[in-house]
C-alpha positions as a Markdown table, in Angstrom:
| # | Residue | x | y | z |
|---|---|---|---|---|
| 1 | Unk | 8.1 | 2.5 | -62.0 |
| 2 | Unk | 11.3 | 3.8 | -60.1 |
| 3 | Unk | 9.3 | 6.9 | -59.3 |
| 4 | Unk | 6.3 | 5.0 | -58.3 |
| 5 | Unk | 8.3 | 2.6 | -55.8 |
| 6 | Unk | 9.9 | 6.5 | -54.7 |
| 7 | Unk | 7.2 | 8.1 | -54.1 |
| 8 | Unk | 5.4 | 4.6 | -51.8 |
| 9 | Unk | 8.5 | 4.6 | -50.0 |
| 10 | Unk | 8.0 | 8.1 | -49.0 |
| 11 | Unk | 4.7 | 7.7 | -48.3 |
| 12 | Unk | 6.0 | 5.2 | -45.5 |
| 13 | Unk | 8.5 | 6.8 | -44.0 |
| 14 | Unk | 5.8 | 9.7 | -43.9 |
| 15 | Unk | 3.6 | 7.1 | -42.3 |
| 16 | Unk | 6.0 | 5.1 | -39.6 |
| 17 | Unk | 7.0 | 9.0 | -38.5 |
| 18 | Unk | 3.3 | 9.8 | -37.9 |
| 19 | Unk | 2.8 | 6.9 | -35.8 |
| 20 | Unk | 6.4 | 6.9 | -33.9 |
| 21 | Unk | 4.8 | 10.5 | -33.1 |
| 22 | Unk | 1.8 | 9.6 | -31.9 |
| 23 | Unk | 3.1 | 7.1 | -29.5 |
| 24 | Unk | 5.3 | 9.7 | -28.3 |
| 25 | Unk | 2.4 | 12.4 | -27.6 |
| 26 | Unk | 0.3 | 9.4 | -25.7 |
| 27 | Unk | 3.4 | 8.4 | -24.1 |
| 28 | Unk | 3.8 | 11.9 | -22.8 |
| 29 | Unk | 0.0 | 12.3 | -22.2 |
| 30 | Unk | -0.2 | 9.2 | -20.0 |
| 31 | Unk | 3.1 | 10.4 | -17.8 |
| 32 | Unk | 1.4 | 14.0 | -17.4 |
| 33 | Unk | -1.7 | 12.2 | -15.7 |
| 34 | Unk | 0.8 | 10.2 | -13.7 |
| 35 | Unk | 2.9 | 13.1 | -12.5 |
| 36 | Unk | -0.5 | 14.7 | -11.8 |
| 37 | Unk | -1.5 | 12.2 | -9.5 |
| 38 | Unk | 2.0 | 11.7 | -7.8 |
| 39 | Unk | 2.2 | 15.2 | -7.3 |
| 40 | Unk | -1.5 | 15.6 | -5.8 |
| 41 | Unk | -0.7 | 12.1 | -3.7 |
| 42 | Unk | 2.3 | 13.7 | -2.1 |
| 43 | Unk | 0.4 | 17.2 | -1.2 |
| 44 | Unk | -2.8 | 15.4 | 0.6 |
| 45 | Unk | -0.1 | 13.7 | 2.5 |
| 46 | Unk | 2.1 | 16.6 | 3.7 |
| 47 | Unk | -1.4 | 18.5 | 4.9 |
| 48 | Unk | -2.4 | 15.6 | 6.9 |
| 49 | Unk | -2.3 | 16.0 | 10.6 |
| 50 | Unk | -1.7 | 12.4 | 11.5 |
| 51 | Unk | -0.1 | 10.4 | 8.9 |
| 52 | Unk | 0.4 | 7.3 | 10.9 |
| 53 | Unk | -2.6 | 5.0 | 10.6 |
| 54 | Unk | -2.7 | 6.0 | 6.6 |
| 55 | Unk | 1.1 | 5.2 | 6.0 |
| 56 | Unk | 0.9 | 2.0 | 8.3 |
| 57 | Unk | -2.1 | 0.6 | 6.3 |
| 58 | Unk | -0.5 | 1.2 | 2.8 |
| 59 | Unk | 2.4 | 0.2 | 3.8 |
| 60 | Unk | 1.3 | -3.3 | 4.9 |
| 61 | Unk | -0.7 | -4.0 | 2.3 |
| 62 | Unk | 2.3 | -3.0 | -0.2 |
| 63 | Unk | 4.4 | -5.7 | 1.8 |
| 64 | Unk | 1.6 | -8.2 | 1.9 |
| 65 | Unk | 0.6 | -7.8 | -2.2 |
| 66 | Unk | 4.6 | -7.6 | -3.0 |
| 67 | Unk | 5.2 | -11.0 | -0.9 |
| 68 | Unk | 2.4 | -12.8 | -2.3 |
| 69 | Unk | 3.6 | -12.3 | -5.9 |
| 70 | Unk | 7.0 | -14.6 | -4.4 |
| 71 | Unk | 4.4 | -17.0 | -3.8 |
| 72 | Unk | 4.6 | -16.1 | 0.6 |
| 73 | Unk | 0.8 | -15.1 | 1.5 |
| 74 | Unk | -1.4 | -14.0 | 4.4 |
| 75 | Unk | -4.4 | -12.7 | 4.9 |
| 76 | Unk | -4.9 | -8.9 | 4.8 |
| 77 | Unk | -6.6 | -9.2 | 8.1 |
| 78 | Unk | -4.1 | -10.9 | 9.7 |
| 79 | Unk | -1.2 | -8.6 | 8.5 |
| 80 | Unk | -3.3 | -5.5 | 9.1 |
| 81 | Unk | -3.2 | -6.5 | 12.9 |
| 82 | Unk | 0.4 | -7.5 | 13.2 |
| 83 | Unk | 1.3 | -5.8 | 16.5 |
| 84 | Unk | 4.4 | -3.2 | 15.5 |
| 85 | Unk | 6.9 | -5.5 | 17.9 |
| 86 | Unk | 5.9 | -8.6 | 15.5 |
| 87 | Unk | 8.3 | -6.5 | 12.7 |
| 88 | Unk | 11.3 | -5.9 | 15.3 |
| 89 | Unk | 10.8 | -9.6 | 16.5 |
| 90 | Unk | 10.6 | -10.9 | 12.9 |
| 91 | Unk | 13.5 | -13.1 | 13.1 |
| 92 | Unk | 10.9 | -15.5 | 15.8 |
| 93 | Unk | 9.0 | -16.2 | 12.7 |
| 94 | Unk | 8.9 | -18.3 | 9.5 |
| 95 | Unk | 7.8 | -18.5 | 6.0 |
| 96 | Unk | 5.2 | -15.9 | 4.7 |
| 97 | Unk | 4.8 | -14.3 | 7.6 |
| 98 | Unk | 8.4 | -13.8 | 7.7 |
| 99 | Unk | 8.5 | -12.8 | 4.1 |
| 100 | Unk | 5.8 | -9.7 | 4.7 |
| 101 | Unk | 7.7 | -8.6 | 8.4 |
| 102 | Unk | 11.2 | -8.4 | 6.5 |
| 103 | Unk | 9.2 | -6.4 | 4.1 |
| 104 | Unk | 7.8 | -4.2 | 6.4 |
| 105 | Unk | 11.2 | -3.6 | 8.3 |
| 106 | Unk | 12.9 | -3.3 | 5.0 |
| 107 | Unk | 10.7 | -0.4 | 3.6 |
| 108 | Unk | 10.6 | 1.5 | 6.8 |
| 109 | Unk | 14.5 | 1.1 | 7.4 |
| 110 | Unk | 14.7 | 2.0 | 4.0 |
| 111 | Unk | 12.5 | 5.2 | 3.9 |
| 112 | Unk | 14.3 | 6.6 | 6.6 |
| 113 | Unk | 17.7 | 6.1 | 5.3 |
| 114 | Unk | 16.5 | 7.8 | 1.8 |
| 115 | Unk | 15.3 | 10.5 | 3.7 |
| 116 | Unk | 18.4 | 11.0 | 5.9 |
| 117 | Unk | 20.4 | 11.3 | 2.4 |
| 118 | Unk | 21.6 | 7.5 | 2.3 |
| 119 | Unk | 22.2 | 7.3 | -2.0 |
| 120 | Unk | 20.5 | 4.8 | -3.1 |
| 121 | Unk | 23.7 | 2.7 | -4.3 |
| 122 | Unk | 24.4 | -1.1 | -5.2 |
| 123 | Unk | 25.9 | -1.4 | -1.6 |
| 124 | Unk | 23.0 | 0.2 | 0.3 |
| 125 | Unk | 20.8 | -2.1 | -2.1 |
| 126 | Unk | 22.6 | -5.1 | -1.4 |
| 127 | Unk | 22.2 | -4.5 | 2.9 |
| 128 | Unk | 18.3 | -3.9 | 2.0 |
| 129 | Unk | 18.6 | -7.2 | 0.4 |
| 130 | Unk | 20.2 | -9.0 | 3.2 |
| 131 | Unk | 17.5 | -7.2 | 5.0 |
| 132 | Unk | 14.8 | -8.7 | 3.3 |
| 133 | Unk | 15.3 | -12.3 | 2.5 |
| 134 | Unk | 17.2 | -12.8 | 6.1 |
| 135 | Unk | 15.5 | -16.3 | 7.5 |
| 136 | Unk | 14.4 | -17.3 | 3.8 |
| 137 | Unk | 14.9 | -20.2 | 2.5 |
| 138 | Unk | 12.5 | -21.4 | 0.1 |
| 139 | Unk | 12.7 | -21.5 | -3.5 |
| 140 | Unk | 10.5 | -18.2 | -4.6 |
| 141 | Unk | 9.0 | -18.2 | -8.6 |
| 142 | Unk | 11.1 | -16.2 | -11.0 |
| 143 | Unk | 9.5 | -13.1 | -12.7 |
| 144 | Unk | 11.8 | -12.9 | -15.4 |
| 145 | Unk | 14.5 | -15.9 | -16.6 |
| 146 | Unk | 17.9 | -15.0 | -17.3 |
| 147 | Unk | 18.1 | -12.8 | -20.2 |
| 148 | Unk | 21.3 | -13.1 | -22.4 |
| 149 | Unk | 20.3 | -9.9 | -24.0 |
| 150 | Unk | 21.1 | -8.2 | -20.5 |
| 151 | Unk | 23.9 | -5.9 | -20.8 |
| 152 | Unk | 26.0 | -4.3 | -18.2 |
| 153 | Unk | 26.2 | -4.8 | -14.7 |
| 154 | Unk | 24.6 | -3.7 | -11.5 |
| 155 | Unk | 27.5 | -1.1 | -11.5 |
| 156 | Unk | 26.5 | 0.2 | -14.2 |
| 157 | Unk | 23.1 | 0.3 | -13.6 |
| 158 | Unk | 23.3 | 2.1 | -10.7 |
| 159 | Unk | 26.1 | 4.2 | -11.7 |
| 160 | Unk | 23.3 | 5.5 | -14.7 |
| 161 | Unk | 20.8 | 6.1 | -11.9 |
| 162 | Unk | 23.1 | 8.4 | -10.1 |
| 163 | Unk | 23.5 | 10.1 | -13.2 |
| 164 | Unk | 20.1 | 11.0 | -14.1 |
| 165 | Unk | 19.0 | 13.1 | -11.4 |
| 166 | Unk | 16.5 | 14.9 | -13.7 |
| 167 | Unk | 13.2 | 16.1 | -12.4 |
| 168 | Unk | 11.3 | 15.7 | -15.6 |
| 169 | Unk | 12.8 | 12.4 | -16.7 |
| 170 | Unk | 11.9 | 10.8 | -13.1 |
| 171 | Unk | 8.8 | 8.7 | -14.2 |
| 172 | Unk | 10.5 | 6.9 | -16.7 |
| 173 | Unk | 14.1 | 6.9 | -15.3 |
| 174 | Unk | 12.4 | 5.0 | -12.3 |
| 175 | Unk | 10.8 | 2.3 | -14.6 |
| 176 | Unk | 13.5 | 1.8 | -16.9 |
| 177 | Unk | 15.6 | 1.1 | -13.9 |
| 178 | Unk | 13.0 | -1.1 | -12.9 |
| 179 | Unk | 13.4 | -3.7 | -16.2 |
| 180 | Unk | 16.7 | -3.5 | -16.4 |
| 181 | Unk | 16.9 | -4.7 | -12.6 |
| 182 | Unk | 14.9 | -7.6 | -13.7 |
| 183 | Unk | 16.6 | -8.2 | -16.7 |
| 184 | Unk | 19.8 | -8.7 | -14.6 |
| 185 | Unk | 18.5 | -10.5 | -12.2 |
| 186 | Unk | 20.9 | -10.2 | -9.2 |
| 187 | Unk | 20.0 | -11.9 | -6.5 |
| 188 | Unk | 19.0 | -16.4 | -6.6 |
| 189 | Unk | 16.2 | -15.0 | -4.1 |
| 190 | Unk | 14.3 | -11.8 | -3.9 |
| 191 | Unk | 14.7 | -10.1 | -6.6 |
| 192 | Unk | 11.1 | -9.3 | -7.3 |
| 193 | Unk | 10.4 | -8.0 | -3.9 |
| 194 | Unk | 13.3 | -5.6 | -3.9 |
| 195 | Unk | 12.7 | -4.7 | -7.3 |
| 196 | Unk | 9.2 | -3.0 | -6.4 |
| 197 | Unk | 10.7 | -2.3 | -2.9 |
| 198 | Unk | 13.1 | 0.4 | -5.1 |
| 199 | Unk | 10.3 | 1.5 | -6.7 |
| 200 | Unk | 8.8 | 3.1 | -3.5 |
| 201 | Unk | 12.6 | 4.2 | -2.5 |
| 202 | Unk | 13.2 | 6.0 | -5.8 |
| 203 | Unk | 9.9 | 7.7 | -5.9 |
| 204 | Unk | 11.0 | 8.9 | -2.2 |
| 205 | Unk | 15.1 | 9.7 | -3.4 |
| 206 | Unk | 14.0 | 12.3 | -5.8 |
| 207 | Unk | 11.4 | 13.9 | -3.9 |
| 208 | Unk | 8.3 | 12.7 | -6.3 |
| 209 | Unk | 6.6 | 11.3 | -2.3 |
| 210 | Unk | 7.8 | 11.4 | 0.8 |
| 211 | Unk | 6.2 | 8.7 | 2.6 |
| 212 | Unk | 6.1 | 4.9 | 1.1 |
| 213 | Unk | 2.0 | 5.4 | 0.5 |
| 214 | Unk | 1.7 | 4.1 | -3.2 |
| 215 | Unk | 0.7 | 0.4 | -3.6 |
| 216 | Unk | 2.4 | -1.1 | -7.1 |
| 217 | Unk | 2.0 | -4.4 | -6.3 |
| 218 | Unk | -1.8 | -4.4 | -6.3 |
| 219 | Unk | -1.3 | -2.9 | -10.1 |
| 220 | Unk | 1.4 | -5.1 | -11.0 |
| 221 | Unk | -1.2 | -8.7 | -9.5 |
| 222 | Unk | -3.8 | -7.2 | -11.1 |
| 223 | Unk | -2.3 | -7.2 | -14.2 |
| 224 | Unk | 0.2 | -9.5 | -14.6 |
| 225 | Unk | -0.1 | -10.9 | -17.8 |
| 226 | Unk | 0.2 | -7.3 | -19.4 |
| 227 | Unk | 2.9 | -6.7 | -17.1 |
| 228 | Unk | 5.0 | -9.8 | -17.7 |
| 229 | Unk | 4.6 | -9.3 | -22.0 |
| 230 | Unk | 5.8 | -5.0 | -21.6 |
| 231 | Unk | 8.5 | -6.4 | -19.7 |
| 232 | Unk | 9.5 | -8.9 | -22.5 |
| 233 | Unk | 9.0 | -6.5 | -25.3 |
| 234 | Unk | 11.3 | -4.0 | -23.2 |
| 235 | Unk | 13.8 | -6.6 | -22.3 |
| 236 | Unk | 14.3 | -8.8 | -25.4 |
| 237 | Unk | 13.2 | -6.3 | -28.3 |
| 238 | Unk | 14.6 | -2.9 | -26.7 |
| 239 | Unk | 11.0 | -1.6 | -26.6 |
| 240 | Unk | 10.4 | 0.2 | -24.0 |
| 241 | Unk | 7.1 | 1.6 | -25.0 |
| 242 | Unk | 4.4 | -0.6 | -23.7 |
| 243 | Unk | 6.2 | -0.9 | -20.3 |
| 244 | Unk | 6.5 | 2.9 | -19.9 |
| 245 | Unk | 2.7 | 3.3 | -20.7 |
| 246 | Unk | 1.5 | 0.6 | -18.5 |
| 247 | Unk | 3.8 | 2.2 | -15.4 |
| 248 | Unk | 2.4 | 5.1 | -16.2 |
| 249 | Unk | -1.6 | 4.0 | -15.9 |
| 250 | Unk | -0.3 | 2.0 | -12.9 |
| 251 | Unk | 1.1 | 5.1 | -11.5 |
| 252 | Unk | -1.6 | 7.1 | -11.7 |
| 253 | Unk | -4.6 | 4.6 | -10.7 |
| 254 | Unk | -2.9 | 3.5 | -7.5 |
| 255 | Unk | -1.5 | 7.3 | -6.7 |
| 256 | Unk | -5.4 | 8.2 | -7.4 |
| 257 | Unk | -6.6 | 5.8 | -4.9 |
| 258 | Unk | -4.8 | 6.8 | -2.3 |
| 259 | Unk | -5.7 | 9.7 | -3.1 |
| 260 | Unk | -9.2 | 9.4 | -2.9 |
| 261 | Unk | -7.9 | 7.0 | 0.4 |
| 262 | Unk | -6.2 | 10.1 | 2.2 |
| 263 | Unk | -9.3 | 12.1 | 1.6 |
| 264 | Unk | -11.9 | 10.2 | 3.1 |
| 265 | Unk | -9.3 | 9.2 | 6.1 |
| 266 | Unk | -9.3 | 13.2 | 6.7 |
| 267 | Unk | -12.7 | 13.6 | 6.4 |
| 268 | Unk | -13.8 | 10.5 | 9.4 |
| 269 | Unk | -11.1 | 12.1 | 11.2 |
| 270 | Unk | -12.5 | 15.8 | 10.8 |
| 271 | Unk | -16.0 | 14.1 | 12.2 |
């Protein structure tokens, strides 16, 4: 019997490694499609002529989804037609509309500060911040509760983002950065929003895009209840698994529709 039980526990280990291994080779397959697409993204957009109304209409309907998962919502029409002194004059403004022009100012204050070489630091973060939520005052629905399973600080945190400025590791160094932001939870109000604010900045810090052209937050609405359960099993079980798969499809469907976005916008502008 000893040998029996020996030889089934062998036969387990020889079966957990098999599958640990196969979630490793569809882990890796999955962020190979995503780099793909990221890396395709940022190429159409170098080669296009005039960026402008392409980065403007991404942009606000980044800032528009983003807002409306902190409960502040407009139409798409309506923020699509914001005239550009409506973001510098933002502070004339209230509630969601304010919400989506802070955005807005935010990410394009931010973009060009990454771009100039401004490190994207736990001070820098915290004047985006300030940035965002200025003239805010209403209470905003929490993503993720306070997690006493969250170790370290934001120090720390961003202290291990400095430190792992590795090309091939970029994917999955931006979304583990991403849940342990949440799982932290540093600010009473905004968190959310500056959490997939960062994710545009960090894709721009390391070079993966250069213009803020990739709309998360449509991924992240459209699939929230996935999203919110990856984040659990990342936060309170330490599996980080699910979450990096499902960044990884997110990354490469919304990086493949603007894709497909940047294309036809060159084509009507060809005709």
């Amino acid at each position: 019997m000893p040998c029996v039980r020996g030889f089934r526990s062998r036969q387990m280990r020889d079966l957990c490694s098999c599958i640990d291994d196969w979630a490793y080779l569809a882990t890796m397959e999955k962020q190979i499609e995503a780099w793909k697409e990221l890396r395709r993204l940022d190429a159409l957009m170098r080669r296009l002529g005039n960026r402008y109304p392409i980065v403007r209409a991404f942009s606000r309907l980044e800032s528009k989804i983003s807002c409306s998962l902190d409960g502040y919502d407009a139409s798409l029409e309506d923020v699509l037609s914001y005239p550009e002194r409506y973001i510098i004059e933002r502070r004339r403004t209230v509630g969601s509309e304010r919400a989506i022009l802070n955005y807005l100012y935010t990410l394009g204050y931010g973009t060009v500060m990454v771009r100039g070489g401004q490190p994207l630091d736990w001070k820098f973060v915290r004047e985006l911040h300030r940035q965002l939520c200025d003239g805010l005052t209403a209470a905003e629905p929490v993503l993720v509760a306070p997690r006493n399973m969250a170790s370290g600080t934001m120090d720390d945190l961003f202290a291990w983002w400095d430190n792992n400025d590795i090309s091939d590791s970029v994917i999955d160094d931006i979304i583990r950065f991403h849940y342990r932001f949440l799982a932290l939870r540093p600010f009473a109000q905004g968190t959310g929003r500056m959490s997939r604010l960062l994710l545009l900045l960090q894709l721009i810090a390391r070079g993966v895009l250069h213009e803020p052209i990739l709309t998360m937050s449509i991924w992240l609405e459209g699939n929230i209840a996935e999203y919110r359960t990856c984040l659990d099993e990342a936060i309170l079980r330490g599996n980080e698994q699910p979450l990096l798969m499902f960044f990884h499809d997110g990354f490469s469907d919304c990086a493949g529709a603007a894709c497909n976005s940047v294309v036809s916008h060159s084509d009507s502008y060809r005709m």
